[in-house]
C-alpha positions as CSV (number, residue, x, y, z in Angstrom):
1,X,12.8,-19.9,1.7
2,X,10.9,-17.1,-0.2
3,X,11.6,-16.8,-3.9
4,X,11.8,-13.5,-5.8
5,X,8.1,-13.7,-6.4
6,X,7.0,-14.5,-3.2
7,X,8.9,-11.5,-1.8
8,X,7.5,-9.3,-4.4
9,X,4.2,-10.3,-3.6
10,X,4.5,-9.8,-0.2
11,X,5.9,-6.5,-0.7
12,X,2.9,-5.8,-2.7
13,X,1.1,-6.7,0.4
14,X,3.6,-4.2,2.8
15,X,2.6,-1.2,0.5
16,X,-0.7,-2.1,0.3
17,X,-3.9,-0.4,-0.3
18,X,-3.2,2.2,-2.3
19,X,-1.4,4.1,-5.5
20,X,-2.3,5.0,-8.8
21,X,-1.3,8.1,-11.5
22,X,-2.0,10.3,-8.9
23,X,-2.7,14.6,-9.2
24,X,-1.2,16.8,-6.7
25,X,-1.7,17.1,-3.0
26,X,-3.2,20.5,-4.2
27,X,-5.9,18.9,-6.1
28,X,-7.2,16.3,-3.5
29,X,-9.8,17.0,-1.2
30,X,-9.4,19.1,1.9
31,X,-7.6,17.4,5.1
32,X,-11.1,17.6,6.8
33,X,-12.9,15.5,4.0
34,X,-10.2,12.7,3.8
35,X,-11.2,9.6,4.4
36,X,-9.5,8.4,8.0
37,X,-8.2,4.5,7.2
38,X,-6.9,3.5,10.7
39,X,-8.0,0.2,11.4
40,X,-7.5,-3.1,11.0
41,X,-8.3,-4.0,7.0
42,X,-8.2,-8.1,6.7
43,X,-7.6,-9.0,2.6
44,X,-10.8,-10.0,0.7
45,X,-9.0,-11.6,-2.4
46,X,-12.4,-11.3,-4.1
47,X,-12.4,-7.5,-3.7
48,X,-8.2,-7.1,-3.9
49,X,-6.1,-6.5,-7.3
50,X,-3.0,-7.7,-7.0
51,X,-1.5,-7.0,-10.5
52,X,-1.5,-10.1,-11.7
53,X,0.7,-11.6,-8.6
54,X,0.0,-14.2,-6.4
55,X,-2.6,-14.1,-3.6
56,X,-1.1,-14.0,0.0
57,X,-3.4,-17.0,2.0
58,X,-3.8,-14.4,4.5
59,X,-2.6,-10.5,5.2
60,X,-4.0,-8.0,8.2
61,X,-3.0,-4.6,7.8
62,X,-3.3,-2.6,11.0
63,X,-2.8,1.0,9.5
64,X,-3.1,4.3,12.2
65,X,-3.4,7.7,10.2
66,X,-2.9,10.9,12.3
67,X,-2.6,14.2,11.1
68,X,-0.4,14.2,8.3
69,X,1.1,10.5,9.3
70,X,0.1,7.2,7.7
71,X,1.7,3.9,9.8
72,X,0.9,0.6,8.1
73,X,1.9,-2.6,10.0
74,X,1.4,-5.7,8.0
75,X,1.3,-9.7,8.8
76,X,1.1,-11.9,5.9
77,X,1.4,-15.3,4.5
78,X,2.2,-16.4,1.3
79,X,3.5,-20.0,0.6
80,X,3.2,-21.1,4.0
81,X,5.8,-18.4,4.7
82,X,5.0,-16.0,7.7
83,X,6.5,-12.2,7.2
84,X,5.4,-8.9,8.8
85,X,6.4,-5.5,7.8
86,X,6.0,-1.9,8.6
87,X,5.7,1.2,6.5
88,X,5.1,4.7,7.2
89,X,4.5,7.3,5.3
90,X,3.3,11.5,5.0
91,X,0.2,12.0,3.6
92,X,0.9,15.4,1.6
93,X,3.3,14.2,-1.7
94,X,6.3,14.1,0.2
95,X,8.8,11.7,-0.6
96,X,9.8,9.0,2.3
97,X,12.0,5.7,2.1
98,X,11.2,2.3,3.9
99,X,13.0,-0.8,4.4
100,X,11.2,-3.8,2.7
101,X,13.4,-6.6,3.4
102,X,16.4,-5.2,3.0
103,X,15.6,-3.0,0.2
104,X,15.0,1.1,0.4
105,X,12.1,1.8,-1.6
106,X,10.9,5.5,-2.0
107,X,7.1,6.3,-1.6
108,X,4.6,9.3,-2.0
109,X,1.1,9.7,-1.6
110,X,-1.5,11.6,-3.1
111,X,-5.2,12.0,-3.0
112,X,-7.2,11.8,-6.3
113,X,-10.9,13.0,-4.5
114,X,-11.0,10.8,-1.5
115,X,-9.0,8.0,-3.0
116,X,-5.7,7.9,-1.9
117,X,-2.9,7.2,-4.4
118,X,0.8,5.8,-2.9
119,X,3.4,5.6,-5.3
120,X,5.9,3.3,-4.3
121,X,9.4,2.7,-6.4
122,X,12.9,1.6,-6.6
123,X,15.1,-1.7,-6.7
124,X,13.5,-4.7,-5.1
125,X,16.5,-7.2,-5.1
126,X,17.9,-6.6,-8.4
127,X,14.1,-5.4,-10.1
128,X,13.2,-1.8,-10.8
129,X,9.5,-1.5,-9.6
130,X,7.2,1.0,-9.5
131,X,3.5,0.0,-7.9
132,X,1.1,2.4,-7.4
133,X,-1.6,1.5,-5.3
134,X,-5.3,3.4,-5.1
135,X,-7.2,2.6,-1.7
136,X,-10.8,3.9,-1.1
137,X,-13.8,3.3,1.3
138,X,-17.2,2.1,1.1
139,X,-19.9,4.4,1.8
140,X,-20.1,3.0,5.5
141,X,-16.4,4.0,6.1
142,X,-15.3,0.7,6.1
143,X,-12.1,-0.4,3.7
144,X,-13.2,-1.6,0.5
145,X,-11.1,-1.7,-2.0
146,X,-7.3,-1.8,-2.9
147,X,-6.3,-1.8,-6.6
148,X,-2.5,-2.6,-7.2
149,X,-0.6,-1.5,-10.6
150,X,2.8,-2.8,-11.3
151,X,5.5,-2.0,-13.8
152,X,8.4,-3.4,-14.0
């Protein structure tokens, strides 16, 4: 049975990769200098921020961006509990709901230079969240780094 915090956590994990205070879609770099982030990104606690949350033992996010379209599908375990997930977002500000777990949480995202910023918030259960995640590439194009904020 996942707790609360588990759940949370692995929410963390279905959102993943990416949002932070972003700036407007405007003020992000042109569609042809975004960085593309379809692939398959296996977690690297040592290089991950998970706000303070637990750790999952293992998450692979297999994330396909076209056009205007991010899809993330994500397979994770936490507490020896399996769970996979799917998210999908726009990549220009616009505001789109997905299901985690039974809950309908809103997302954006935004592009601060060629990080890109997804705002995620709602109720998770009965917790108002907001997460903003900021996800970026290494200079070989390759994921590198996911930085999770959380309020509460």
């Amino acid at each position: 049975m996942m707790t609360k915090r588990m759940v949370t956590v692995f929410f963390i994990g279905v959102l993943l990769v990416g949002s932070l205070v972003g700036g407007l879609f405007a003020g992000g770099p042109p569609a042809e200098r975004r960085p593309d982030f379809s692939g398959v990104w296996k977690l690297d606690p040592a290089k991950s921020d998970f706000a303070g949350e637990g750790v999952p033992t293992s998450k692979v996010d297999r994330i396909e961006q076209k056009g205007n379209k991010l899809d993330v599908a994500t397979d994770e375990v936490m507490a020896g509990n399996p769970v996979h997930g799917s998210s999908h977002y726009t990549l220009d500000g616009k505001e789109c709901v997905n299901d985690v777990l039974g809950n309908a949480l809103k997302a954006s995202v935004t592009w601060d230079r060629a990080v890109m910023v997804m705002r995620t918030w709602g109720k998770f259960g009965d917790v108002d969240i907001l997460l903003i995640d900021k996800w970026s590439l290494s200079a070989n194009g390759r994921p590198s780094r996911c930085r999770r904020f959380r309020w509460r």
